[in-house]
N, C-alpha and C positions, 0 to 999 in steps of 0.2 A: 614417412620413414618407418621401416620394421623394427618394431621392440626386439630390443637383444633376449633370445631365450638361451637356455641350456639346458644339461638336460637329455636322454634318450628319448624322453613322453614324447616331447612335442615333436620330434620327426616322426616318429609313430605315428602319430597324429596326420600329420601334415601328409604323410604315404600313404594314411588311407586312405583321406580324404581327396587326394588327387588320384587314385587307384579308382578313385566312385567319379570320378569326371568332378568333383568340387572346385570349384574355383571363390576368388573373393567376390566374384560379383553374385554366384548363390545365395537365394533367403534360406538362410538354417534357422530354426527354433529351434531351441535348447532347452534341455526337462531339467530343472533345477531344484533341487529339496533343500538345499544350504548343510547336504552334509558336505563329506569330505571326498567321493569320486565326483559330485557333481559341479563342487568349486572349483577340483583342479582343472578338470576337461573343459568349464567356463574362462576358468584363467589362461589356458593352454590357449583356448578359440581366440581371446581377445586381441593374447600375446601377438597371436599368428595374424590378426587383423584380417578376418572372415567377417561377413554379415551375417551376424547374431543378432537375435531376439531372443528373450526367457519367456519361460513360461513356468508359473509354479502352481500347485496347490494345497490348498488347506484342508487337509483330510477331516480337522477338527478332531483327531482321535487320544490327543495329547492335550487338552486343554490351553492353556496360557502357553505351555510349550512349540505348539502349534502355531501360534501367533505371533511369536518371538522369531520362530525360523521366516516365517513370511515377510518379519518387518525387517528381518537379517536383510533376505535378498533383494527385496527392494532398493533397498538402502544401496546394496554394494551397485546394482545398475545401477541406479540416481546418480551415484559421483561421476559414475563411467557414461555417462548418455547411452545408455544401451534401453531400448525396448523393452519394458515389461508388461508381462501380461497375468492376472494372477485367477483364481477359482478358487471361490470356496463350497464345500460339500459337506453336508453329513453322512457321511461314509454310512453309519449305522443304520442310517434311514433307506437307503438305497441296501443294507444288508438284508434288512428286515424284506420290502418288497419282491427282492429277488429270492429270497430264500439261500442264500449264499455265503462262506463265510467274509472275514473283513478283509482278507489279503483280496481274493476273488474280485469283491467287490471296489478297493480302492484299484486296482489292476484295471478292470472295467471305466471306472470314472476317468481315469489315466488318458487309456488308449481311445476313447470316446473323444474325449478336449479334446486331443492333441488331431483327431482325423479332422473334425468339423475346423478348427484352427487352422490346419493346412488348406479346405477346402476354403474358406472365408478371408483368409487373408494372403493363401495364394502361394504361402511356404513351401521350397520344392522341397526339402525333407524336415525331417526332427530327429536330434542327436541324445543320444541316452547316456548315461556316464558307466554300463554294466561292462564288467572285466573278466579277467579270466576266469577268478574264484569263483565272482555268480556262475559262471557257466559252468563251471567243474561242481558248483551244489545241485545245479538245476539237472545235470547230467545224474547226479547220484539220486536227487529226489525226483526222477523219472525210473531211472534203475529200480530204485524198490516200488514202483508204484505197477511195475508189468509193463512199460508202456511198449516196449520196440524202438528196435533201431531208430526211426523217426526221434521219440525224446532223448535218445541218447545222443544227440548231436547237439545240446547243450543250447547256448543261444545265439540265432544265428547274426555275423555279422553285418546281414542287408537284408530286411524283410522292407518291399512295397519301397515306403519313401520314410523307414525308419534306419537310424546308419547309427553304430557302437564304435566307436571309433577307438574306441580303448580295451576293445573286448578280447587281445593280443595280449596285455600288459595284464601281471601278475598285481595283488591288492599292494603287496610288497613296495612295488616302485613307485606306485601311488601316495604313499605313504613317504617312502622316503622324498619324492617331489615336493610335498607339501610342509615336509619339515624344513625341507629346503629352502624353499621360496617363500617358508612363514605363510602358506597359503591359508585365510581366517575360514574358519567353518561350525557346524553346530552338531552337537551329537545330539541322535535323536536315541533318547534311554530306551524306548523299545526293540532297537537291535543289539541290547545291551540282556536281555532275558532270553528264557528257554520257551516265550510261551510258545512260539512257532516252529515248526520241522526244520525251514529253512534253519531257524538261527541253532538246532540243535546241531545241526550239523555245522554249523559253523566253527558253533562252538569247542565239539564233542570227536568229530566225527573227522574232521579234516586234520584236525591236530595230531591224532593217533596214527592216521594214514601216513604224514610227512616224518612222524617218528620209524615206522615201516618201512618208508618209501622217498630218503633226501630229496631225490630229485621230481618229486609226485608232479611240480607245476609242469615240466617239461613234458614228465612221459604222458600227463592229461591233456596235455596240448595236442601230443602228437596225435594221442587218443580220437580226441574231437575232430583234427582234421580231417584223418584219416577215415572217418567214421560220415563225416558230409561228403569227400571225395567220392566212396562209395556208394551212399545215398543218393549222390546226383546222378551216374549212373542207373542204378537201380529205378529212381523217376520216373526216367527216360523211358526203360521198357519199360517201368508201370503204364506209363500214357499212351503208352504205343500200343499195349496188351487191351487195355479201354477202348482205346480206338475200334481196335480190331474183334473181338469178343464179347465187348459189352453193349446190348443193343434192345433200346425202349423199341416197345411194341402197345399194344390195344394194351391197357388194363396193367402194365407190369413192366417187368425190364427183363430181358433174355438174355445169362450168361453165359456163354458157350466155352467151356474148361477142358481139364484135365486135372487129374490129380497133381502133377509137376506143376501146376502154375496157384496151387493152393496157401501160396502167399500172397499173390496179388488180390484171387476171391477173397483171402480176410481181411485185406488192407480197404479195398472196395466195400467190404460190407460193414466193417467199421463206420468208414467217412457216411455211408446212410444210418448210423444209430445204433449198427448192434454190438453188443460190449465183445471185445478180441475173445476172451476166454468162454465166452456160452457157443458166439460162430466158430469155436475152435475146435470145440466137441464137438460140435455136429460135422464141419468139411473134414476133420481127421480123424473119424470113428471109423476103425477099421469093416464097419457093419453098415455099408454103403448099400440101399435099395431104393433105386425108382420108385416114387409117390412118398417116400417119409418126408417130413419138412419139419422146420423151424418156427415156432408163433415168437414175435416179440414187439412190443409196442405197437400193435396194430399192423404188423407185417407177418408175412408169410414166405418164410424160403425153401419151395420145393425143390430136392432131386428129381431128375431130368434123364431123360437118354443122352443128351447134350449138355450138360452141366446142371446148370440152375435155373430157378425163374422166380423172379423175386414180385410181389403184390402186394399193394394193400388186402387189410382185410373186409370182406364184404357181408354184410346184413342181407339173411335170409332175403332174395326177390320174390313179392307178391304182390301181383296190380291187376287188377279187373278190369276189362274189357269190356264194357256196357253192351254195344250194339259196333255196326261196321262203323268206319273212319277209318281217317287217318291219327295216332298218337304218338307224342313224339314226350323222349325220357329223358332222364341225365344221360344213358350212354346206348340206348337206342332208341332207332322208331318203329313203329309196329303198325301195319297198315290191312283192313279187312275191306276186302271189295267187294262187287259183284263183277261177273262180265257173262253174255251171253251166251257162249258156245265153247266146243271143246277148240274153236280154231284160234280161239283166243289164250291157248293155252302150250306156254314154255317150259322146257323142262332143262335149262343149261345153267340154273343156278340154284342151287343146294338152300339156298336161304327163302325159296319162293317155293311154294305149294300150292294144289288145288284139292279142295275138296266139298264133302256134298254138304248142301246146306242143312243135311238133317242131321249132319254131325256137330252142330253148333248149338247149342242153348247157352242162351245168355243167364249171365254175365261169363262171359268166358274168362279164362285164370292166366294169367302168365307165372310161374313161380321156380323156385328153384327145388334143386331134385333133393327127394324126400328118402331115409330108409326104406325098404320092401317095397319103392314103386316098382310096377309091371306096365304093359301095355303087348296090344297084338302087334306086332311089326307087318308091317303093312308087306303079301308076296306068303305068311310064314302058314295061310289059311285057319288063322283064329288060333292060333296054340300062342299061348302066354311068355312073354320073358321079363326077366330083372331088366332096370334101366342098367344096374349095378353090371351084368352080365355083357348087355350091349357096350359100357364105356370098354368095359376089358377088352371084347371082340376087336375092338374100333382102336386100341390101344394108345388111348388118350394119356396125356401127362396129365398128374396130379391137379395141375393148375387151369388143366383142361375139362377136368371133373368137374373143380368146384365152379365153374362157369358156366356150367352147361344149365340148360334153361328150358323147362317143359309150358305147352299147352295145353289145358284140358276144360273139360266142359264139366256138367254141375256131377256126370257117371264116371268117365276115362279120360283120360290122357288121348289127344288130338295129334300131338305132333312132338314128336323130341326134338327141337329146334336147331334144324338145321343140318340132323344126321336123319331121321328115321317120320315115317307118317306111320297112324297108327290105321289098320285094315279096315276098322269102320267107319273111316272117315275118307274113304275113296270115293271117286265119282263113280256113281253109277249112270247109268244109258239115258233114261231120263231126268237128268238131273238138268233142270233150266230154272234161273239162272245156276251159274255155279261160283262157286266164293273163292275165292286170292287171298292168301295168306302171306303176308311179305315182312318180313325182320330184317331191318338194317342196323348193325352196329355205324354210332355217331362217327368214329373213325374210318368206317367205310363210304358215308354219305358225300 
């Protein structure tokens, strides 16, 4: 038989939870702290006769207090036969290794349990007890952090297989629920100071606004809504724009843009690493030229004729080539032969050469290109050019530059690999045998 509730909460409750396809025969876990949103929404679940299980932890950052709220919740499943599950952690210790502060950290410990918990004992979701206020601080403490639209949609009410069931409902009705139904709970005195942003704002910040603003809970509702309504849209062509424009290649990733789609490139190059405001000076400097780039974290983001092209960054190539073989690299192979005769000689692939064996002393250099190198272009009859002057000719992109990859022996420059042979290293008439010079990048093999 259903416990008589009353009450707005618990239909709240029960609409969302049937809105998420919940039924009673669902495993729910429940995140329980023994304050006062997680008793009610416990209370609310039970009321509604769902399959609950708690689940709580001991951050240990309260001392004896810590241990009090642990032996609270306990206790209140033990009468009720409900499942507990509990952890305990030194939040501090896990601060200290990550380099992280404690909120971070107990945040981390949190959503850590609760995954492996799902995965191990097979829970289809876990319910949080955060409400509208949270959302409405979290929306402001993203506001002033820079974030974008993205953190201004506060906290969502279904991420994965976590569900907020109460995240509609004002701290207010929470509050009055629990005076109501006498519902027992534990203050934890740390949301009771300023040491934290969050709680400044709690404090401080929201108080003044509803002085401003009577009806602030509503108009940040509509706020929030309105604000994911949009974002889901906007998703959409983000993934569609990826789809279509964003495109791995040998060595990098190839973004093919336009200035109008200069919110997707900074959303994209966020999610790899780079902070919004340094990619933002660079895609909206009105002083846009092919070859300047971006260094940040071991990345490289060149302008393009075509947008961008984004890389790792790469350490000077230099490998010695002892005698012919074949050798094989991280990202290519590099192959020196012999073969007989000129009939043995192709010329439909830009990556293969031939030349005279007298152009070879060992160890030969593979390496990457140097200021002021020069070579003969092989055709130009011995007159000198810049490599520098050939990428220009050949009108290479930036990321085409730093790629590019010379041959030489102990005098010259042999080969610009894969664009250019130099003149003194042609075959001449008697040249028997004659040498194959073959470079495969690993993606092409």
């Amino acid at each position: 038989m259903t416990k008589p509730v009353a009450n707005a909460l618990p239909n709240t409750v029960r609409q969302f939870l049937t809105k998420n396809g919940i039924t009673e025969e669902t495993r729910l876990l429940v995140g329980v702290s023994g304050g006062m949103d997680s008793m009610v929404l416990i209370n609310i679940l039970y009321a509604l006769e769902y399959n609950i299980s708690v689940s709580h932890i001991n951050f240990n950052l309260r001392a004896e207090e810590s241990d009090m709220d642990a032996a609270f919740v306990k206790d209140w499943c033990s009468q009720r036969s409900i499942p507990f599950l509990i952890l305990n952690k030194i939040t501090k210790t896990v601060e200290a290794e990550l380099h992280i502060n404690t909120q971070t950290a107990a945040r981390k410990i949190r959503y850590d349990w609760w995954d492996k918990l799902v995965s191990k004992h097979q829970f289809d979701f876990v319910c949080t007890a955060h409400h509208l206020d949270d959302s409405i601080e979290t929306l402001l403490l993203n506001l002033f952090r820079g974030s974008g639209m993205k953190g201004l949609r506060g906290i969502p009410k279904k991420r994965d297989h976590y569900l907020r069931p109460l995240l509609a409902c004002p701290k207010s009705d929470i509050e009055a629920y629990a005076n109501q139904y006498e519902i027992p709970f534990r203050i934890d005195s740390s949301n009771l100071t300023d040491a934290y942003r969050r709680n400044r704002i709690r404090h401080h910040i929201i108080p003044l606004l509803e002085e401003i603003y009577p009806n602030l809970h509503t108009s940040m509702s509509t706020t929030i809504t309105r604000l994911n309504t949009e974002w889901e849209t906007m998703d959409f062509m983000y993934s569609q724009w990826v789809t279509n424009h964003v495109q791995s290649v040998e060595q990098g990733v190839m973004i093919n843009t336009k200035q109008d789609t200069s919110a997707f490139v900074l959303r994209w190059l966020e999610e790899q690493g780079f902070p919004w405001p340094l990619a933002a000076d660079f895609v909206l400097s009105p002083n846009q030229h092919t070859g300047h780039f971006l260094a940040y974290d071991q990345q490289r983001l060149s302008r393009t004729d075509f947008g961008y092209f984004l890389e790792d960054f790469k350490t000077p190539v230099q490998i010695a080539i002892p005698h012919t073989g074949k050798y094989s690299f991280e990202e290519f192979e590099f192959t020196v032969e012999e073969i007989k005769d000129t009939s043995e000689m192709h010329f439909d692939d830009p990556w293969t050469v031939y030349v005279s064996p007298s152009a070879l002393q060992w160890p030969l250099m593979i390496r990457s290109v140097q200021p002021g190198d020069v070579f003969q272009p092989f055709g130009m009859e011995g007159k000198h050019k810049k490599i520098q002057d050939l990428m220009v000719d050949l009108k290479l992109e930036m990321f085409e530059k730093n790629r590019l990859l010379l041959l030489e022996n102990n005098e010259h420059i042999v080969w610009v690999i894969g664009k250019r042979l130099d003149e003194r290293a042609r075959v001449l008439a008697d040249d028997h045998p004659i040498t194959r010079l073959k470079f495969e990048l690993k993606s092409m093999v």
